[in-house]
C-alpha positions as CSV (number, residue, x, y, z in Angstrom):
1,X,-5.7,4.5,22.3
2,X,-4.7,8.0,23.6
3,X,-5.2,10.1,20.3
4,X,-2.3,12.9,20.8
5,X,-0.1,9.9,22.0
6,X,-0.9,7.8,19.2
7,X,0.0,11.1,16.2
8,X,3.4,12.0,18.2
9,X,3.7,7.7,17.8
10,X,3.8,7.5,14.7
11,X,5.4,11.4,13.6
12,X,8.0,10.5,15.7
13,X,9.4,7.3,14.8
14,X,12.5,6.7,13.2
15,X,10.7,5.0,9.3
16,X,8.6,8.8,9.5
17,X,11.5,10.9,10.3
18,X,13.6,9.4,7.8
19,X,10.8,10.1,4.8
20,X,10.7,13.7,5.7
21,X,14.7,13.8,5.8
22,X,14.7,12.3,2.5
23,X,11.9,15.3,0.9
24,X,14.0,17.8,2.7
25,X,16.8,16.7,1.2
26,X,15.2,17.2,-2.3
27,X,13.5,20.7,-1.0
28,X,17.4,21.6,-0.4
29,X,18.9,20.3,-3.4
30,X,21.0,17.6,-1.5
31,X,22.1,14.6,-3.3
32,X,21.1,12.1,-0.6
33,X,19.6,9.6,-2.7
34,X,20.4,5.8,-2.3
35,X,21.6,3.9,-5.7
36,X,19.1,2.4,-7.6
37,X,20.5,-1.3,-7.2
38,X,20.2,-0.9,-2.8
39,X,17.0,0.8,-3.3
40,X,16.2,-2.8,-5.2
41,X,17.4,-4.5,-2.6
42,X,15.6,-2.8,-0.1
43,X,12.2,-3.1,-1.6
44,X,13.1,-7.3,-2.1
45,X,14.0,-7.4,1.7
46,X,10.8,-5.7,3.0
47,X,8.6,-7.6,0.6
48,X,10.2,-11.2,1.2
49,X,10.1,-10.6,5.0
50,X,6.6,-9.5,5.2
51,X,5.6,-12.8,3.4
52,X,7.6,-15.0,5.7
53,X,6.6,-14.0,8.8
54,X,3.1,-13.6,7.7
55,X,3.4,-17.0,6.6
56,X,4.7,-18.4,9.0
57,X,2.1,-16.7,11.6
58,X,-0.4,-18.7,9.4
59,X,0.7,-21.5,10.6
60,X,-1.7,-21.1,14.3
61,X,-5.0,-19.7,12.4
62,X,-7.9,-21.6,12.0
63,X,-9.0,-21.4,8.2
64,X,-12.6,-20.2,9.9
65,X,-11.2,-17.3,11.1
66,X,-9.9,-15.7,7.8
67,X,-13.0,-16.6,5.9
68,X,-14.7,-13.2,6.1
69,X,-11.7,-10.9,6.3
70,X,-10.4,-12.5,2.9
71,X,-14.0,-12.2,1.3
72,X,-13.9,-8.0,2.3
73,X,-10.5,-7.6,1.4
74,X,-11.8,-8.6,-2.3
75,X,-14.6,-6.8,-1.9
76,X,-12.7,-3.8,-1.7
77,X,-10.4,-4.6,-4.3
78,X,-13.3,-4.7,-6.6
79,X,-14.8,-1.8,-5.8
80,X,-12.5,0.9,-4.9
81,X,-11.4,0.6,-8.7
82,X,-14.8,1.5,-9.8
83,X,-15.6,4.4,-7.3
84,X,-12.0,6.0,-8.2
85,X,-12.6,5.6,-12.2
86,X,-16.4,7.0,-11.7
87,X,-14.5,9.6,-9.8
88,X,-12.0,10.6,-12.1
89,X,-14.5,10.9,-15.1
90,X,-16.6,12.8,-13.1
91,X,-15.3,15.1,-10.4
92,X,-11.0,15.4,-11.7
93,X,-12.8,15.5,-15.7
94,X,-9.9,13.1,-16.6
95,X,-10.4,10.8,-20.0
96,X,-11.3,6.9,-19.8
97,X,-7.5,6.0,-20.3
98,X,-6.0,8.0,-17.3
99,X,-9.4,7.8,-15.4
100,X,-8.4,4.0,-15.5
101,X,-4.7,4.4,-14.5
102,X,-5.9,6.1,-11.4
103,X,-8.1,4.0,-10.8
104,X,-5.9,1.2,-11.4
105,X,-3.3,2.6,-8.8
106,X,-5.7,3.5,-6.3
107,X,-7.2,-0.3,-6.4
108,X,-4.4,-2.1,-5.7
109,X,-2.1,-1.4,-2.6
110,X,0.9,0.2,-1.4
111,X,2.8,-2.7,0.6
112,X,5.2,0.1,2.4
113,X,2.0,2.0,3.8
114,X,0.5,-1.8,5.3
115,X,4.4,-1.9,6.3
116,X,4.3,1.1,8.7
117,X,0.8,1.1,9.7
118,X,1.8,-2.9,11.0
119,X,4.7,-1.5,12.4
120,X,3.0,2.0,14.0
121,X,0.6,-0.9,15.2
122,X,3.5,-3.1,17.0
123,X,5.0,0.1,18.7
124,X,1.7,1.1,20.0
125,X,1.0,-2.6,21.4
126,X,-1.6,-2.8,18.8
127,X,-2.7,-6.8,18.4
128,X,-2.8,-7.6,14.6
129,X,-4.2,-11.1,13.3
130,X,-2.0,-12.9,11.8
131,X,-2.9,-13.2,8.5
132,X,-2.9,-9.6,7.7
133,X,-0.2,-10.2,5.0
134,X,-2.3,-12.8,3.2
135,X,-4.6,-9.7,2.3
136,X,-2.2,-7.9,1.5
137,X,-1.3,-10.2,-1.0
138,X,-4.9,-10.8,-2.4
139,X,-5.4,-6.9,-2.4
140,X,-2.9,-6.1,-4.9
141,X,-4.5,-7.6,-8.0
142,X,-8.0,-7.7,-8.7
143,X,-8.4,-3.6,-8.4
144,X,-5.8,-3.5,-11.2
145,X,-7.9,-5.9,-13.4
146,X,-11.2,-4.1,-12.6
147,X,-9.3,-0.9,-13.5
148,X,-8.1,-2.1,-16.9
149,X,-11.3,-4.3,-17.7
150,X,-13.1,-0.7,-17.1
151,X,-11.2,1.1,-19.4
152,X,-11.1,-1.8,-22.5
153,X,-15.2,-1.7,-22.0
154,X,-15.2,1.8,-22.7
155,X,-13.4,1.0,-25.8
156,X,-9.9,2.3,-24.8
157,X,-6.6,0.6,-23.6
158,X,-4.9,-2.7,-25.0
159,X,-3.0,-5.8,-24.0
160,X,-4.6,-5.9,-21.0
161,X,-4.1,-9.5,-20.7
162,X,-0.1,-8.8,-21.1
163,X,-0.6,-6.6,-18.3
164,X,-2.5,-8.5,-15.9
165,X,0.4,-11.4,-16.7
166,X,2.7,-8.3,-15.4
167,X,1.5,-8.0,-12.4
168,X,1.0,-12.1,-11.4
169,X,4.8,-12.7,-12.2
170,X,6.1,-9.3,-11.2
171,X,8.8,-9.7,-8.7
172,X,6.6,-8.3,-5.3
173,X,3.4,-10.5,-6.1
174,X,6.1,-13.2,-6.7
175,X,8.3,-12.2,-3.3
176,X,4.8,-11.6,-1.1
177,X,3.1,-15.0,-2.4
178,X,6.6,-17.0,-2.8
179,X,7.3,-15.4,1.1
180,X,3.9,-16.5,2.3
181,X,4.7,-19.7,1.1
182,X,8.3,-20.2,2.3
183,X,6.7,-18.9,5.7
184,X,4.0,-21.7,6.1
185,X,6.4,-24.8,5.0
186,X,9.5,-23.9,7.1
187,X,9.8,-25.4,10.7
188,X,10.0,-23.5,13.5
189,X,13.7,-24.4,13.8
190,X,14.4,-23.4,10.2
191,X,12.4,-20.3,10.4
192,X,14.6,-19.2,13.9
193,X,17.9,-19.5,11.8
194,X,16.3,-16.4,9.2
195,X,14.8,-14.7,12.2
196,X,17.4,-12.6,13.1
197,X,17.8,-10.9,9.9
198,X,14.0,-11.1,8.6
199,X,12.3,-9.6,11.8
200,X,14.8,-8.5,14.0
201,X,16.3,-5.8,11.3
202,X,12.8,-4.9,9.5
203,X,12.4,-1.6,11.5
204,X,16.1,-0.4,10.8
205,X,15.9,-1.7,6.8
206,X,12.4,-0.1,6.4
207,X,14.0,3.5,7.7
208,X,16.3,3.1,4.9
209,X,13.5,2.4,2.4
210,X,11.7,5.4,3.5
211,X,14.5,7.7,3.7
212,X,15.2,7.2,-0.1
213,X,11.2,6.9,-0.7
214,X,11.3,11.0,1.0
215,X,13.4,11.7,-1.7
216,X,11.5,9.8,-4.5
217,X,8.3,11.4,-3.4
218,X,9.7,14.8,-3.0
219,X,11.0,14.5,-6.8
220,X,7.5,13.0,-8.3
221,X,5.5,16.0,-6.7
222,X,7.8,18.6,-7.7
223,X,8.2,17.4,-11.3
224,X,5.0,16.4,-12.0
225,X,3.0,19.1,-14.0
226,X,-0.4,17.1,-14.2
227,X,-1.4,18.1,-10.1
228,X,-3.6,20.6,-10.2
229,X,-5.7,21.7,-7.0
230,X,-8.3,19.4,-7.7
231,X,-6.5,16.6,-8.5
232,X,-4.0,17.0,-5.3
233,X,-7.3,17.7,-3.2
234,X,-8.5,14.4,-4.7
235,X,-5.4,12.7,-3.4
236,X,-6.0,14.1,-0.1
237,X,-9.6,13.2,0.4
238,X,-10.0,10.0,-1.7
239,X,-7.7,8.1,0.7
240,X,-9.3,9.4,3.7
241,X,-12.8,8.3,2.6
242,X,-11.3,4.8,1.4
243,X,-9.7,4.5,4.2
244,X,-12.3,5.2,6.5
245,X,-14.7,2.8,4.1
246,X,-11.8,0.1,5.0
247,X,-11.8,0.4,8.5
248,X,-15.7,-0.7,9.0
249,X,-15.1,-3.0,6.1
250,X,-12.6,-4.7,9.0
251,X,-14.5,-4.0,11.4
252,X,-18.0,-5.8,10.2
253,X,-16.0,-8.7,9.1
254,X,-14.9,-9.7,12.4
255,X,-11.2,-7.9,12.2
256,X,-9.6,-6.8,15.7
257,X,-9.1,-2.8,15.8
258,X,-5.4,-3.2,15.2
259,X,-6.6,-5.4,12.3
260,X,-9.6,-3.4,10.8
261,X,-7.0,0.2,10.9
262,X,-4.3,-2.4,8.9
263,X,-7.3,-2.9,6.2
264,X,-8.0,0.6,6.6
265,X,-4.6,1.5,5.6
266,X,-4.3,-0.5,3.2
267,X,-7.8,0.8,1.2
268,X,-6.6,3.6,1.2
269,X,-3.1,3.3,-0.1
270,X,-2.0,3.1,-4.0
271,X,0.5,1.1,-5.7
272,X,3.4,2.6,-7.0
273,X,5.4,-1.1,-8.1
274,X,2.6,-3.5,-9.5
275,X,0.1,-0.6,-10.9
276,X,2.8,1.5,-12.6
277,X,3.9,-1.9,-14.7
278,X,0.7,-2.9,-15.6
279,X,-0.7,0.5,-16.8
280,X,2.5,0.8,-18.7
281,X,1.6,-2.1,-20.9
282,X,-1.8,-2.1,-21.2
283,X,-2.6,1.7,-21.3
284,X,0.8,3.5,-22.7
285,X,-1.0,6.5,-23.8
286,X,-1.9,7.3,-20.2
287,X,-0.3,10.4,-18.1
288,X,2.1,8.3,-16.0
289,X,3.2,11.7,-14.1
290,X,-0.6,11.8,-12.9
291,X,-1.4,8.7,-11.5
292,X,2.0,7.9,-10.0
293,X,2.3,11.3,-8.8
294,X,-1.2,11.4,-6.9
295,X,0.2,7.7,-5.4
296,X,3.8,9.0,-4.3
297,X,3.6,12.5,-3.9
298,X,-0.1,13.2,-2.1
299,X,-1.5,10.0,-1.1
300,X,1.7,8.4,0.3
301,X,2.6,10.8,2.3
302,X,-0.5,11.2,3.9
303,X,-0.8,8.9,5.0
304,X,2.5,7.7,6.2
305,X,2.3,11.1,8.6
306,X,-1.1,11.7,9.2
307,X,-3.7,8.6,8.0
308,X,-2.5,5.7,9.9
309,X,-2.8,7.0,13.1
310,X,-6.4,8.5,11.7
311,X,-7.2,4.6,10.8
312,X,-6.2,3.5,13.7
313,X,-8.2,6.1,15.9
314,X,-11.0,5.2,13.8
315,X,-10.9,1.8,14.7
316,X,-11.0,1.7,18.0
317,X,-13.7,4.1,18.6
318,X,-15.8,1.8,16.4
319,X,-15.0,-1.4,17.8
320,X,-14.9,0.4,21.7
């Protein structure tokens, strides 16, 4: 992979362009936003289509083959949490209860960043394995429970177990799981009939997405009053070094480059749908601006413009 090539890639495409409209628009006082109800119904498309097709892409792998990769992917999931709360006690000073809601956010995963680094990957002729949205799918959960189970050790926090119900039956582990599912049972005739709309139009929808997600980011960053320089420089570096972390993570369990820069990317994402509801329930005292402002307005962008193609560059000088 030609570096230069692969930045102007990914800086270039139409789902990039449109997030940077959509801050822009905020920077300028426009009020391009998209209604609350589409921007539900854009989020329901992209997760639902990412668990069909990886399901149904399932459907050739030989359960040897995802063996290792699933065993990392919860390796990481149980360990990022811990680094990121030792982290925020320690280097941002933040308390036990908003030490674990970063830690919390930063454990699980952003299922828009896996989004465009599959889709930076698919313009670039990347190969992916196929079962990249089964991790996914695993990756979401257990750093929000090692998060939570930190903080109620510590003393602090409640209804943790109300929260970890949250996330299980919250709509996108429900639309990722239910899609994976739906994926692996329908034939190959039945799955043509949903093509159309479910692969052909994911490029165009996700554009949409991001363009409003610009705009959401944008407005966390510039309303939040909890980002200090350390904490911003934390979101800067913390997703580099995860990602990075992710990357030979992939890479030692047998992943393909395109498929170790995918786990890359998603290490070092953070969850602004599953985390947020959880940490609302189990820790409500927590500084909400904080940890979903570090997610959306520093470590989302990041690595939408600049840490994917990073990953991906990563990957293949390891694995070359």
């Amino acid at each position: 992979m030609e570096s230069v090539g692969l930045a102007l890639e990914n800086l270039t495409s139409p789902p990039v362009l449109a997030f940077v409209l959509g801050a822009l628009a905020v920077v300028v006082r426009s009020d391009l936003r998209l209604p609350d109800p589409i921007h539900t119904w854009l989020s329901t498309y992209l997760l639902l289509a990412i668990g069909l097709k990886g399901g149904h892409a399932l459907k050739g792998v030989d359960p040897g083959d995802i063996v290792l990769p699933l065993l990392a992917t919860l390796a990481l999931g149980l360990v990022i949490p811990v680094v990121v709360f030792v982290a925020g006690g320690r280097i941002l000073r933040l308390g036990v209860v908003d030490a674990g809601s970063v830690a919390a956010h930063y454990g699980s995963v952003s299922v828009v960043t896996f989004t465009a680094a599959t889709v930076l990957a698919a313009e670039a002729r990347v190969g992916l394995e196929p079962f990249m949205a089964t991790l996914v799918a695993l990756l979401e959960v257990p750093g929000i429970i090692v998060a939570l189970l930190l903080v109620s050790m510590r003393g602090s926090g409640s209804g943790w177990r109300d929260a970890l119900h949250e996330v299980l039956t919250g709509r996108s582990i429900l639309l990722l799981v239910g899609g994976l599912v739906m994926g692996l049972v329908a034939t190959d005739a039945a799955f043509g009939r949903v093509e159309p709309f479910f692969v052909a139009s994911f490029s165009g929808i996700l554009t949409l997405f991001l363009l409003d997600m610009g705009a959401t980011a944008a407005t966390r960053l510039k309303e939040s009053r909890s980002l200090s320089g350390r904490v911003i420089g934390f979101g800067i570096v913390a997703p580099l070094v995860l990602g990075t972390v992710g990357v030979l993570t992939g890479v030692a369990a047998g992943l393909s480059a395109g498929g170790a820069a995918v786990l890359g990317a998603m290490a070092a994402s953070a969850s602004y749908i599953a985390a947020p509801a959880a940490v609302r329930i189990a820790l409500p005292e927590a500084d909400t601006g904080l940890s979903l402002g570090l997610a959306l307005g520093v470590t989302f962008p990041l690595n939408l413009t600049i840490g994917i193609p990073l990953y991906f560059l990563l990957a293949d000088a390891v694995t070359g």
